[in-house]
N, C-alpha and C positions, 0 to 999 in steps of 0.2 A: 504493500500500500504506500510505502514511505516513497516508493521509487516513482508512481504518478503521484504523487501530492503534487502541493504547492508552490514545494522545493526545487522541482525535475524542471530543470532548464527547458528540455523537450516541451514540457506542457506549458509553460510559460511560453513558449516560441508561437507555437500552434493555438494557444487560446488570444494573442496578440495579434497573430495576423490573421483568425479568424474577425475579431476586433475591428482592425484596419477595412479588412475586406468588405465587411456591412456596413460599416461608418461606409467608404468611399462609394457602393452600389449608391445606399439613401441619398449621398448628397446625390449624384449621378441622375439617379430618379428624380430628386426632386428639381435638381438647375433642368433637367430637359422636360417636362412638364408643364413649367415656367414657363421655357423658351420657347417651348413649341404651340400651347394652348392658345396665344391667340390664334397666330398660323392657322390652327383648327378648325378653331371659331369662324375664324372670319372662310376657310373654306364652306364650313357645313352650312353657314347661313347661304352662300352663294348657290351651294348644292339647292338644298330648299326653295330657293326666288325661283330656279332653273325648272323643279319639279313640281311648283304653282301653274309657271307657265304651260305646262305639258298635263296637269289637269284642267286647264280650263279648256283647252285645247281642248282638249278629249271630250270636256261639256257642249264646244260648240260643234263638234265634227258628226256627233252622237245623241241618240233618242234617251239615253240613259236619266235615271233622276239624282239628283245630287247626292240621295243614300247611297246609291249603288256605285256611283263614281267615287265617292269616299268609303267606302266598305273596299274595292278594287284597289286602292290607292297605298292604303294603309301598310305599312311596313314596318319594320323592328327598331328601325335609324331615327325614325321622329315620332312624336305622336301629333295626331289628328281630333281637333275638335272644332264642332261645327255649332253655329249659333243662332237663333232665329231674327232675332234683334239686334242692332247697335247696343242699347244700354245691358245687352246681357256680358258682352264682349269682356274679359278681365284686365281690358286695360284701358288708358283713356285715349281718346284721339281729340288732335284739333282740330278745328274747321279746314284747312287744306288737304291733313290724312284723309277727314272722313271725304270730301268731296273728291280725293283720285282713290277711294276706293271704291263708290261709288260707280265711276268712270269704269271700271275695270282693272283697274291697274292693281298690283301687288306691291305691299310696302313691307316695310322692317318697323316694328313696334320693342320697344323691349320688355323682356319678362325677367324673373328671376330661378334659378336654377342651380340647384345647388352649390348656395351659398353665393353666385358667382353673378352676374348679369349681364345677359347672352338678347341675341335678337331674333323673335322667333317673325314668323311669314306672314303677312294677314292679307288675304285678299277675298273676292267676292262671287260666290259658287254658284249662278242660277239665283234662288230667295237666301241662299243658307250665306251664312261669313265662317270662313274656315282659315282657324288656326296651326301653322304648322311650326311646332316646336320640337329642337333636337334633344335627339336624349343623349348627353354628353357624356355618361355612363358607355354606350355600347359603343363610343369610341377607343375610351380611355381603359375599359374594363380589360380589355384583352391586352393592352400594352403592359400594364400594370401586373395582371398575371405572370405575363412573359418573363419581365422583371421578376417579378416573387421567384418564380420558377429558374430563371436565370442564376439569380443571386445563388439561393438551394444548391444549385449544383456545383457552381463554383466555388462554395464556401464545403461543402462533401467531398470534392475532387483536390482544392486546393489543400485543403486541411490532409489529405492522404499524402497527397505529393511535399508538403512541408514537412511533415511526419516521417518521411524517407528520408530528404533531405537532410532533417538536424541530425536525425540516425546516424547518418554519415557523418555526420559535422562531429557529433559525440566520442564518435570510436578514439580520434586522437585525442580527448581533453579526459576521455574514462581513461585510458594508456594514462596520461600525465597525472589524474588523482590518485592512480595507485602508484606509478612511481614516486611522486610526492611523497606518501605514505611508508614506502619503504626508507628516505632520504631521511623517515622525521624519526624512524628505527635505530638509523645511525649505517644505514646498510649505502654504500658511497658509490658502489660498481653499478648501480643501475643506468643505464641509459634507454632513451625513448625513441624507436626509430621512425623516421618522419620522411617525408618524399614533398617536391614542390615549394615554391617560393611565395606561398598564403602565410595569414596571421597565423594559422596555428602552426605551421610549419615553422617558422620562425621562433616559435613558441617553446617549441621542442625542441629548436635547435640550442636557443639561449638555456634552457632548463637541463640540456646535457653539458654546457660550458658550464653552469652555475655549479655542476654535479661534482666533474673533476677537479673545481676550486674548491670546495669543499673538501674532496678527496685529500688534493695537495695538502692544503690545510690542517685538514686532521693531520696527517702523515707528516707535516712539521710540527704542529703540537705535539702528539706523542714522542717524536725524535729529539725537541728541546725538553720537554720532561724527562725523558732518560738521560741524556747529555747532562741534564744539570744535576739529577739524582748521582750521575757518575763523577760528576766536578767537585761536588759536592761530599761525597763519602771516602775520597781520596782522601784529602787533607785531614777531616773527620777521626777518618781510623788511624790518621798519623797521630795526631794529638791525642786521640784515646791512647794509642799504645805507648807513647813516651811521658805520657801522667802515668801510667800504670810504674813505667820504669823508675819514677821519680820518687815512687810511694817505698823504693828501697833504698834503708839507710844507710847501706855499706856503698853509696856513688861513689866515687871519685871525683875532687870536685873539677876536673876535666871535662869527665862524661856529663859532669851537671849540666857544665856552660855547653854541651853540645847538645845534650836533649833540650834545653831552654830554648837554645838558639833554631833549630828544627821547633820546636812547637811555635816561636813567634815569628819563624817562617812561612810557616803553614796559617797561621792567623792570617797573614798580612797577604797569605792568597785568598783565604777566603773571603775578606774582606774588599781583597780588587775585584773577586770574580761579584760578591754583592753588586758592589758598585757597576761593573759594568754591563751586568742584567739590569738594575735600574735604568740606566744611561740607553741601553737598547730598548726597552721598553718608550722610554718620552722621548725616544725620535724615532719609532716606528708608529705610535701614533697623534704624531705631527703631518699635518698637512703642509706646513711652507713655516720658514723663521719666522720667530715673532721679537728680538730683541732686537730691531737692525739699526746700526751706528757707523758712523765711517770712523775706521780705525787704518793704521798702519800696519798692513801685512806681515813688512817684512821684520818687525819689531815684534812681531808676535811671534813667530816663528824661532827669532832670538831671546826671547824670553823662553820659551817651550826648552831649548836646545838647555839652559842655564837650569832649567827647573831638573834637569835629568842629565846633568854634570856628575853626579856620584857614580851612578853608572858609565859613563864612557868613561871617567877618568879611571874607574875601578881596570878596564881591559886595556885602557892604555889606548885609546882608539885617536887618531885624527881626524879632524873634523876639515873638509872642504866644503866654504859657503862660498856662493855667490849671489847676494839678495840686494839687487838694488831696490831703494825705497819704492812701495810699491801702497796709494792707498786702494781702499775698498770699502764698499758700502753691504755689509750683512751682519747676520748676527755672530758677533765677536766668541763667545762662550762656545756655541755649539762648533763654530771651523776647529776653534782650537783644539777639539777634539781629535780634530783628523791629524794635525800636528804631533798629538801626544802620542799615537797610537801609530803612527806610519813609523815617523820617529824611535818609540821605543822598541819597536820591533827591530828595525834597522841597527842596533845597538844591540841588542841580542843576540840577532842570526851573524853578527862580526866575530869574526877569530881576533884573537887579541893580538894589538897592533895595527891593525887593520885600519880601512878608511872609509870613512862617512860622508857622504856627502848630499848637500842641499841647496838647491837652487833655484831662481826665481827666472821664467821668462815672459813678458807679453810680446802677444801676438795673436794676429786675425782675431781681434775683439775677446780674445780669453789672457785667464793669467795662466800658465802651466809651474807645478811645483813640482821639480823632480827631487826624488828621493832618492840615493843609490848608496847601495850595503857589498861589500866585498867576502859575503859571506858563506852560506853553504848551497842556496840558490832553493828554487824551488821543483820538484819534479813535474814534469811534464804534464804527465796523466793529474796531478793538483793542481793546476793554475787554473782549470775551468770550476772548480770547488771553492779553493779558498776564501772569499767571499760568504760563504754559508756559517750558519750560524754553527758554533762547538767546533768546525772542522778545522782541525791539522793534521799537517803533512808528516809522511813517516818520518821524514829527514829533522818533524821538530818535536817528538813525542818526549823525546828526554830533556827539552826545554822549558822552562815555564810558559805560561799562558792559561788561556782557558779558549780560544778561540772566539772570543767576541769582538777583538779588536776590530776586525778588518768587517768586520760585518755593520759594526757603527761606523766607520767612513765611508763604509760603499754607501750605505744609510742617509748618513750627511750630506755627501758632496749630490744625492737626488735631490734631497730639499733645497740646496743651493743650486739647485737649477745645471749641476757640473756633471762630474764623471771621473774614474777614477780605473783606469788599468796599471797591468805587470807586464815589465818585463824580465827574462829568468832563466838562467842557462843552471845546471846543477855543477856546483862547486865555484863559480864563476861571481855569484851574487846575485840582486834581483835590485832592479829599478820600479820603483811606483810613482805614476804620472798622476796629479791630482791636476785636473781643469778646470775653472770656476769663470762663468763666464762675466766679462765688465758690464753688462747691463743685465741684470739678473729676472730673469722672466715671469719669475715666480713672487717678484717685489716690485717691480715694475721703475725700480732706483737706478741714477747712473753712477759712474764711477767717481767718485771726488775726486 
């Protein structure tokens, strides 16, 4: 029952344009009607004056008597009434009607007739006055059926033929409520298969794109939940098991400073990797910068290099700049992210000794920041990954990190309207190109 209720799109189709279709017959009937009735009118009176003349005729050619000539006469199209009198007559006449009917002649009087006022015949029979009045019924009566009868069948035939039609229409949007259904399951492989370039077609085609983004989606939610359960319980069971150690009081106090020194190493990752899930989080759901100031590039960049002087000085590394003064108009906070992170990596992946280098060029309306590390490189088959969120390369598993880094500047340098590739030979080092462009698309600011 539920499936013809009120709900069933079907019935709702087919009681609507049973709807339309009687609304547009009545008006239909009624504008031609209108239109046509005087048309009618003004025929059947003519009709009438024509079949005056052809009984009087017939009076004067024939012995017949007025009864018998209008008993002969009488037809289904008008009625016939005869009168002995003027003052019987049902309507009034003036002094010239009555004297040219007198005359012989046949006039138009008007009568009333349902509802409407029409002109019926009067003219003058031998002694009798005869009235000939149409019946506007046995005109209209058989159009009007037709109509009824028209309508009926249109509205039986049309209503079968829409009936097929939405049938059809249904099959792909019934396909799409139950795959909907299963997507609301959590079940991600479904797809709707669709043929032709219609709304619904279309329909299905967006509803199997929507399907795989969700798919993808799930399939990185669950891969950043294990990734971070895994980031996460590394460090964990370092610092469980070297508290355990610490609970014994025969240490040395050697081995002390070295379990201390491991446990507030292991702190201070988990504490970057916090931090740099937060930091992935509020610029993945950022739309475009929202702090933007014209600052000095290439002073930022010297200030980042100074904030992470411990570390290069610790490997002994050399630092080639080349940053001429360069300003910009974005948000100061979030680039400098890209800085810290391109940066601190390039400082890692260095063999000690080794050389760093950073430099600034404009050109064709961008700034490009090369970054180049003379370090272990990256492998081949990794360079289409590294960008993903958790993932490192074999060559950096015995490294620090947690894999977020590169996933917040590929992040960033979107929002800034840029772009950010590698390049990476293995053992050789890897250069990272950061491009940001001078009028920023996404802020609609020029370059100061």
């Amino acid at each position: 029952m539920k499936r013809f209720g009120f709900t069933s799109i079907r019935l709702k189709l087919v009681l609507i344009f049973m709807g339309i279709l009687l609304g547009s017959c009545q008006l239909a009937f009624t504008f031609a009607i209108n239109f046509y009735f005087d048309k009618v009118l003004t025929d059947m009176e003519s009709h009438l004056m024509a079949e005056s003349h052809l009984i009087r005729q017939l009076a004067q050619r024939t012995d017949l008597s007025a009864d018998e000539i209008i008993r002969l006469s009488s037809t289904s199209f008008y009625q016939m009434d005869h009168y002995s009198k003027v003052r019987d007559l049902p309507v009034s006449l003036d002094q010239g009607s009555r004297a040219q009917l007198e005359a012989g002649t046949s006039i138009y009087v008007p009568v009333e007739r349902e509802h409407r006022s029409i002109r019926a015949t009067l003219f003058k029979l031998r002694e009798q006055y005869v009235l000939l009045t149409p019946y506007v019924a046995a005109y209209f009566d058989p159009v009007a059926q037709l109509m009824v009868n028209t309508i009926i069948n249109c509205a039986i035939i049309g209503s079968v033929l829409i009936l097929i039609a939405v049938r059809q229409i249904m099959k792909p949007l019934r396909r799409l409520t139950e795959a909907t259904r299963e997507v609301a399951k959590g079940k991600f492989s479904v797809q709707v298969p669709y043929s032709g370039r219609d709304e619904v077609a279309r329909l299905a085609q967006y509803f199997n794109t929507m399907v795989q983004e969700l798919k993808q989606i799930e399939f990185l939610r669950k891969d950043f939940i294990n990734n971070v359960s895994h980031e996460f319980r590394t460090p964990i069971s370092s610092i469980q098991g070297f508290a355990r150690l610490l609970q014994t009081s025969s240490l040395p106090k050697e081995r002390l400073l070295e379990y201390t020194d491991v446990i507030i190493e292991e702190t201070e990752r988990l504490n970057k990797l916090t931090s740099n899930i937060l930091k992935l989080s509020r610029v993945e759901n950022q739309t475009k910068p929202t702090h933007c100031t014209s600052f000095v590039l290439d002073e930022q960049i010297r200030r980042t290099i100074l904030l992470l002087e411990t570390e290069w000085n610790k490997k002994g590394l050399t630092l080639d700049l080349d940053l001429p003064g360069t300003n910009y108009w974005g948000d100061e906070e979030l680039i400098q992210q890209i800085w810290i992170n391109l940066i601190d990596n390039a400082i890692k992946f260095s063999d000690d000794g080794g050389t760093v280098g950073v430099s600034i060029v404009r050109e064709d309306g961008v700034i490009r920041v090369h970054i180049r590390d003379e370090g272990c490189g990256i492998p081949e088959t990794a360079k289409s990954r590294i960008f993903e969120h958790f993932y490192q390369a074999e060559s950096s598993r015995g490294r620090q990190g947690s894999g977020l880094g590169l996933a917040i500047v590929k992040r960033v340098t979107e929002l800034c309207g840029g772009s950010v590739t590698v390049e990476s030979e293995e053992g050789e080092g890897s250069v990272f190109t950061v491009e940001l462009p001078l009028i920023n698309p996404g802020i609609q600011t020029r370059l100061s």
